[in-house]
C-alpha positions in Angstrom: 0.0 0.0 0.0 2.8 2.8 1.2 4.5 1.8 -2.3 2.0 2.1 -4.4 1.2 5.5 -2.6 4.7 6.9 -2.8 4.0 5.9 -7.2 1.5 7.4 -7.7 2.5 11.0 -5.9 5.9 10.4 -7.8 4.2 10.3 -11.0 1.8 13.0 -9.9 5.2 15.3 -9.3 6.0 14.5 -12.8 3.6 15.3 -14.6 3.1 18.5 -12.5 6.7 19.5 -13.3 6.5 19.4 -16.9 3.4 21.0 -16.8 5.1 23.9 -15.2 7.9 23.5 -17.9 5.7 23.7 -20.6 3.9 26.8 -19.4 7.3 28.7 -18.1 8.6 28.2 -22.0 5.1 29.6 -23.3 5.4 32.5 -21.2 9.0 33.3 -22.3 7.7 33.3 -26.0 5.0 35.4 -25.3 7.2 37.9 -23.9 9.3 38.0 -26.6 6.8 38.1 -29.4 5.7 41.2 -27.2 8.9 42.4 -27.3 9.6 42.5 -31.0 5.6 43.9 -31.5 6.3 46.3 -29.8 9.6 46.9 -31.3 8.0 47.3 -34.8 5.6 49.7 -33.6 
């Protein structure tokens, strides 16, 4: 039971970390698109 537990919030880290990953990097773009907008205008 306390293995299976320790899994599952192992996996549940994971996933959570590349979420965070994913949205850190889309932020970062974002920005710079905004940058170079703005940079045009």
């Amino acid at each position: 039971m306390q293995v299976k537990k320790f899994e599952k919030a192992e996996s549940v880290l994971g996933s959570g970390s590349v979420t965070v990953l994913s949205t850190t990097s889309f932020n970062i773009s974002i920005t710079i698109l905004y940058r170079l907008f703005q940079n045009l205008i």
